[in-house]
C-alpha positions as CSV (number, residue, x, y, z in Angstrom):
1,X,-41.9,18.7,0.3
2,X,-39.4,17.4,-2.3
3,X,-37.6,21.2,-2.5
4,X,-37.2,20.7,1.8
5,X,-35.9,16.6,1.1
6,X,-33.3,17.8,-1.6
7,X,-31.8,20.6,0.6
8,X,-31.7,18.5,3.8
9,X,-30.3,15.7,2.3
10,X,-27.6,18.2,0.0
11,X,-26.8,19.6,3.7
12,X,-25.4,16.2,4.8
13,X,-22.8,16.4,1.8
14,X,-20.4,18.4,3.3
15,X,-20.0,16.9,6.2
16,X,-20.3,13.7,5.1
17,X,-17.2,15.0,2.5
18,X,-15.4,15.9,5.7
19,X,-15.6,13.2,7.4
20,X,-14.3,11.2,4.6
21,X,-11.3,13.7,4.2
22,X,-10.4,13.5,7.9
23,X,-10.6,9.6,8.1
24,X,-9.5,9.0,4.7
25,X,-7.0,6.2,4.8
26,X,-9.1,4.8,7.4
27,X,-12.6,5.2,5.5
28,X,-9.9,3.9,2.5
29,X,-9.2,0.1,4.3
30,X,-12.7,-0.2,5.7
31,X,-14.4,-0.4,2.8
32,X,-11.6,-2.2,0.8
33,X,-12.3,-5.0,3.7
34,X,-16.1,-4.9,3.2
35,X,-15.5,-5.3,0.0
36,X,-13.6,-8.2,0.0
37,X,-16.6,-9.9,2.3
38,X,-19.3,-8.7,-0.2
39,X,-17.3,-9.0,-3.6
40,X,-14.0,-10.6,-2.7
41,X,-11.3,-11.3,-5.7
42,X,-8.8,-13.5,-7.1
43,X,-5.5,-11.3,-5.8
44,X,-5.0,-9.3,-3.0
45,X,-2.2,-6.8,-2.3
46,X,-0.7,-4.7,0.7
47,X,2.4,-2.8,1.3
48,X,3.0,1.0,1.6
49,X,2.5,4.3,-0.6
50,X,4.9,2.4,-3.7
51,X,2.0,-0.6,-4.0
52,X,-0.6,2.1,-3.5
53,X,0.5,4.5,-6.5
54,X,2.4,1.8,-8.2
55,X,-1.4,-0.2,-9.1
56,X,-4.4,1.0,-11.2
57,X,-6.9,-1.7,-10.4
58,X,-8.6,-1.6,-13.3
59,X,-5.7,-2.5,-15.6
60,X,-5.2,-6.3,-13.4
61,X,-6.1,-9.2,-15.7
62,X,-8.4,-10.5,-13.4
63,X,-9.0,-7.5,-11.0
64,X,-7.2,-7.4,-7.6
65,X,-8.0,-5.6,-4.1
66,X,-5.2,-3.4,-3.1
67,X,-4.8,-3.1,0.7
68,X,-1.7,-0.4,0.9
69,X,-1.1,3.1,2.1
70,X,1.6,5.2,2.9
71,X,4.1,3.9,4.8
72,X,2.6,0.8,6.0
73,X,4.8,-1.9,7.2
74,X,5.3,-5.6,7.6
75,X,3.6,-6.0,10.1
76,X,0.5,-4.0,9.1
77,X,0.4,-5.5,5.9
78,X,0.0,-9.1,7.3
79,X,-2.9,-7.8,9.6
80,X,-4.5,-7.3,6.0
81,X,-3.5,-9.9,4.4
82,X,-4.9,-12.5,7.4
83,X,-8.3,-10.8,7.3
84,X,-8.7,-10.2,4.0
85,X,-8.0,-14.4,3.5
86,X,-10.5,-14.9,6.2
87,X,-13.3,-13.1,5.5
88,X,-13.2,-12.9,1.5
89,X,-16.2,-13.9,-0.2
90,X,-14.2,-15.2,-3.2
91,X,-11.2,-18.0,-2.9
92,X,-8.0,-16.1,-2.7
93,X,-5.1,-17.4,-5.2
94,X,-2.4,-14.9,-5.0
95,X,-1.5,-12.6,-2.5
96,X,1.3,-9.7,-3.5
97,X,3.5,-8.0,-0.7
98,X,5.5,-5.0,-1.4
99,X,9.0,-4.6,0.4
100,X,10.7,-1.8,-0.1
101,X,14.3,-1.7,0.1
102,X,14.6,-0.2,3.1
103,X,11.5,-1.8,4.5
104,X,12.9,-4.8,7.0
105,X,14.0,-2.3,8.9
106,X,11.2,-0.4,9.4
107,X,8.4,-0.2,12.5
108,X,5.6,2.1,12.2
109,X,4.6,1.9,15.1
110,X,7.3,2.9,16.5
111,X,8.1,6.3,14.2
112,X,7.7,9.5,15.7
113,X,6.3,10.8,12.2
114,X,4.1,8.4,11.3
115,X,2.8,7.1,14.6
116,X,-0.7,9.0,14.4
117,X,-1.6,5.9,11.7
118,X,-1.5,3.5,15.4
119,X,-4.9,6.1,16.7
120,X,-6.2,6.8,13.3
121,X,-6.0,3.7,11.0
122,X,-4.8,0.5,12.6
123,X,-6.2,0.7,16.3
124,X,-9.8,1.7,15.0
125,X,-9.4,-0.9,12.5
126,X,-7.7,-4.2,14.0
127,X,-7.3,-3.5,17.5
128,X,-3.8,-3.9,17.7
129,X,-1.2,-1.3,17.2
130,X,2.0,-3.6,17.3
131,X,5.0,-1.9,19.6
132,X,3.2,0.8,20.2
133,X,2.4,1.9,23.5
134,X,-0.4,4.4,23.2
135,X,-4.0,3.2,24.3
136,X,-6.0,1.9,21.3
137,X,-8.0,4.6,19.7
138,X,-11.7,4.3,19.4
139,X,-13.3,3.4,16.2
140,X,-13.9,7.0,13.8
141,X,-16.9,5.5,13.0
142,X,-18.2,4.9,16.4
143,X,-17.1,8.4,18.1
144,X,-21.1,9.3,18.3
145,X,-22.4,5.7,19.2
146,X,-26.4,6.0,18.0
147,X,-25.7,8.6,16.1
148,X,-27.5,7.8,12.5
149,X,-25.5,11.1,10.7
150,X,-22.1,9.3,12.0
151,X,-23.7,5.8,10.1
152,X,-24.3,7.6,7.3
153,X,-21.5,9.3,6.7
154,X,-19.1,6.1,7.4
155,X,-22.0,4.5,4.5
156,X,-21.0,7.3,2.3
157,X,-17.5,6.8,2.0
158,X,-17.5,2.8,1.9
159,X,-20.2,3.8,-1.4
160,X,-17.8,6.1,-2.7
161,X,-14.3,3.7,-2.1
162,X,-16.0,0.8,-3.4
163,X,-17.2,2.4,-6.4
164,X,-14.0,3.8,-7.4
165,X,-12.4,0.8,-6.4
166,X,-8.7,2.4,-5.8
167,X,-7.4,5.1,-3.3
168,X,-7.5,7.1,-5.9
169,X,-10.2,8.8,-7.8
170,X,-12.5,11.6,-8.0
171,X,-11.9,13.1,-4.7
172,X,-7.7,12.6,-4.7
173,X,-6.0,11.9,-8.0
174,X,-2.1,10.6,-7.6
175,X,-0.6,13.8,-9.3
176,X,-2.6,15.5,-5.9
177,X,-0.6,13.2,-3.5
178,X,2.2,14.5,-3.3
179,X,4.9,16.2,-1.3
180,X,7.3,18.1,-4.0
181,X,3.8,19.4,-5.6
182,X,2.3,20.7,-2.7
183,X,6.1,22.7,-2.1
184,X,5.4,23.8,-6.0
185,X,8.0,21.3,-7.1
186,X,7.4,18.8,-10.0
187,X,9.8,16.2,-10.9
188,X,10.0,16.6,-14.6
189,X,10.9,20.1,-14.6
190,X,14.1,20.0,-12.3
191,X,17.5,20.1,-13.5
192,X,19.7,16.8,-13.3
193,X,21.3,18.6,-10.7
194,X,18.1,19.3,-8.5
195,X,16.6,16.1,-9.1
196,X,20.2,14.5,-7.8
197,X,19.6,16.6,-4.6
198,X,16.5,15.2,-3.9
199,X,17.4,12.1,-4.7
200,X,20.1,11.8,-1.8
201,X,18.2,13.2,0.5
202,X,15.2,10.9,0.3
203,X,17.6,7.7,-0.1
204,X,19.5,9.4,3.2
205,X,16.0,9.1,5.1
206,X,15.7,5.3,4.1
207,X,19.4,4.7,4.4
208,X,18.9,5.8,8.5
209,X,16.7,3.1,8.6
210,X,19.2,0.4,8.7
211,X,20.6,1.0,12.1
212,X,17.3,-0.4,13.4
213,X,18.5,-4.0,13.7
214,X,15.7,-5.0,16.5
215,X,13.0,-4.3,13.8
216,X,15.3,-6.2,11.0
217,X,15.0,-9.5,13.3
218,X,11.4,-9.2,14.1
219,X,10.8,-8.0,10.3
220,X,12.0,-11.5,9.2
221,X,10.4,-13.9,11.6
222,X,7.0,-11.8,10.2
223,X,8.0,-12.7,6.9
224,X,8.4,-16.4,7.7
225,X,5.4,-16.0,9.5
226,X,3.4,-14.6,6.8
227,X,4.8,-16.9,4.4
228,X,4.2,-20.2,6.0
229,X,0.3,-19.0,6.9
230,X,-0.3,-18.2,2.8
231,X,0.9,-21.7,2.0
232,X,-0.9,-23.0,4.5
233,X,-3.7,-21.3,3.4
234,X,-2.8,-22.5,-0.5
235,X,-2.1,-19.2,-1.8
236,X,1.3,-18.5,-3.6
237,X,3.3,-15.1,-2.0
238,X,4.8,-12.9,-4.7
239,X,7.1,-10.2,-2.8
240,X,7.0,-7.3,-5.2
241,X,9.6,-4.4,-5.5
242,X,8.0,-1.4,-7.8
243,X,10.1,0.9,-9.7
244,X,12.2,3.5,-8.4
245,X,14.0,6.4,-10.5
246,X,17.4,6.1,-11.6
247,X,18.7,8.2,-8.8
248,X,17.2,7.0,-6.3
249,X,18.5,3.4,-7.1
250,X,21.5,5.3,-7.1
251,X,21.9,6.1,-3.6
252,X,20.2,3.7,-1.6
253,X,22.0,1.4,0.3
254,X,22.8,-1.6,-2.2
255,X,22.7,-3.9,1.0
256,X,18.7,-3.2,1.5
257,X,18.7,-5.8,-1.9
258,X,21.0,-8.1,-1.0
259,X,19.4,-8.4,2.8
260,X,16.1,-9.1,0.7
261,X,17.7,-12.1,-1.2
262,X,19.3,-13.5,1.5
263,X,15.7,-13.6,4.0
264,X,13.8,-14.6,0.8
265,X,16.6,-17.2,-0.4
266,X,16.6,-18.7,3.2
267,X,12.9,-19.6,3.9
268,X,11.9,-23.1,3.8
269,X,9.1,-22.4,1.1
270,X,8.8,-21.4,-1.9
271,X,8.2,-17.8,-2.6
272,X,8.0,-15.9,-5.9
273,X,9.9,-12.4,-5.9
274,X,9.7,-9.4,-8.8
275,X,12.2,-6.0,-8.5
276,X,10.8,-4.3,-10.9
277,X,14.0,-2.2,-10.8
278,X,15.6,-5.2,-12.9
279,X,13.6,-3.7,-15.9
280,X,14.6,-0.3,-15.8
281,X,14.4,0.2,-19.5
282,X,10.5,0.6,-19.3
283,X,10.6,3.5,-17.0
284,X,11.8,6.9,-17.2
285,X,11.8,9.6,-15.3
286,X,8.7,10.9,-16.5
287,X,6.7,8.0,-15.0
288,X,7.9,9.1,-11.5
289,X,5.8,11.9,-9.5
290,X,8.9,12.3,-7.5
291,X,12.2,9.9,-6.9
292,X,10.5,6.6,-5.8
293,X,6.4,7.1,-6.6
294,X,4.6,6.2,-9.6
295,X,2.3,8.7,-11.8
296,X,-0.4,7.0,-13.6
297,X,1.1,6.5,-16.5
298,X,4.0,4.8,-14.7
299,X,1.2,2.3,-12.9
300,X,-0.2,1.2,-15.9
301,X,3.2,0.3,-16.5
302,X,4.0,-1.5,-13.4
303,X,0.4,-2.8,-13.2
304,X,1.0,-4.5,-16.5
305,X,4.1,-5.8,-15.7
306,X,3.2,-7.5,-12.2
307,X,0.0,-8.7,-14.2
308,X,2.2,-10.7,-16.6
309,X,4.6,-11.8,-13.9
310,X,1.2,-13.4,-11.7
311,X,0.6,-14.9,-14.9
312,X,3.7,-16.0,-15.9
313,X,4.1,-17.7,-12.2
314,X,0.4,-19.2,-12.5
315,X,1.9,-20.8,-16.0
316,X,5.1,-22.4,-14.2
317,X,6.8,-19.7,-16.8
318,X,9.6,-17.9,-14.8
319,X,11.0,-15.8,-17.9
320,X,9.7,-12.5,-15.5
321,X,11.0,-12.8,-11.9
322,X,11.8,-16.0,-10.4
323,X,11.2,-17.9,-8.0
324,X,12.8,-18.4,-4.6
């Protein structure tokens, strides 16, 4: 009887692998979420794939719950942020937002790249898929209603994401996640020349962005918006640039930072703000997996950094950052 148990049960893996693999970013802020209800923590953080590879979770002082993945947006991130606040199981002190330069101007839901996340992520998980106007997906989790196999694989991957505690881990390791690898190119071997190529053509993508002005405006009332329900809620907002290579902040469009000053400088509370890019000197190129995304060792890195600005702002020291 136990020989027939261990080779049922050892059939279920694969699929149950599968399904993980083809909902993964879903499976990935599902379980962070019931995590937060069962666990919670002291410091929460969204924003897109630079928060997601930029943090090892582990390495935050007091642990932290990181609700990013590529290419989220505003918008998206305060979706997280509000139910993370109001369902965590533990008081929430600090909540980090990632912005990108180029990110005021930027609406998932309305790319034509990207959009798939409104059926596959953000409709199955909030209901709400912003400006987009594709009907709501149903949940990937409840495709085969009754179905105990569909329960137990969705049970498998919340046990496997809230074990590892991080996007990444045994199944998908950073150095995996990525684009130039996957083509057979890796950052630290190119030329200066090569990597200068790559570098304008990324920061030409992210430059486009800026001739969205619609998505600017609403960007910014969001940000108000998000800022004034965190104070409201007593929890301080640290907006949080990571890193970016030397050639990237080469090329990208100088006015992405200023724009951020001026929106952040302008709000009628305070927030506390962090470009990593202001310490430069503690990241080479070899802490990049390509020209704007962190390898590990580069995250431990940033991690430690943002760990001793929180800390630093939680002292009323502003000697890393500032405040706004």
């Amino acid at each position: 009887m136990g020989d027939f148990i261990n080779e049922y049960f050892s059939g279920l893996l694969q699929p149950a692998l599968q399904y993980l693999w083809t909902n993964y970013d879903y499976c990935y802020l599902k379980a962070m979420h019931e995590k937060n209800r069962n666990v919670g923590c002291k410091t929460i953080i969204a924003g897109s794939s630079h928060a997601m590879n930029g943090i090892v979770e582990k390495e935050m002082p007091k642990g932290a719950i990181n609700f990013s993945i590529s290419s989220q947006d505003v918008y998206f991130d305060f979706l997280n942020v509000k139910r993370a606040i109001e369902e965590g199981r533990q008081r929430i002190e600090n909540c980090v937002i990632n912005i990108g330069y180029y990110m005021l101007y930027q609406d998932l839901s309305l790319s034509t790249t990207m959009g798939y996340l409104m059926s596959s992520v953000y409709g199955p998980l909030f209901g709400d898929v912003h400006n987009c106007t594709e009907e709501v997906a149903q949940a990937p989790d409840s495709m085969c209603l009754g179905d105990w196999k569909q329960q137990l694989y969705m049970d498998f991957a919340r046990a496997y994401f809230e074990r590892e505690g991080s996007y990444y881990g045994q199944l998908k390791m950073r150095e995996q996640n990525n684009l130039m690898l996957a083509n057979g190119v890796v950052w630290q071997k190119l030329s200066e020349e090569e990597k200068e190529a790559y570098a304008r053509k990324r920061t030409a993508d992210h430059n486009r962005l800026k001739k969205h002005r619609a998505s600017r405006e609403e960007n910014g009332k969001i940000v108000l918006e998000m800022v004034e329900y965190l104070h409201g809620k007593g929890i301080k907002p640290f907006f949080v640039i990571f890193p970016f290579t030397r050639l990237y902040n080469k090329y990208i469009d100088a006015d992405y930072r200023r724009d951020i000053f001026c929106l952040l400088d302008s709000l009628p509370l305070e927030v506390e703000f962090l470009d990593m890019n202001d310490f430069s000197d503690m990241f080479a190129d070899e802490d990049f997996l390509d020209t704007d995304h962190l390898n590990l060792p580069g995250a431990v890195k940033a991690t430690r950094l943002l760990g001793s600005f929180l800390a630093a702002a939680g002292n009323g020291d502003g000697e890393i950052g500032g405040s706004l």
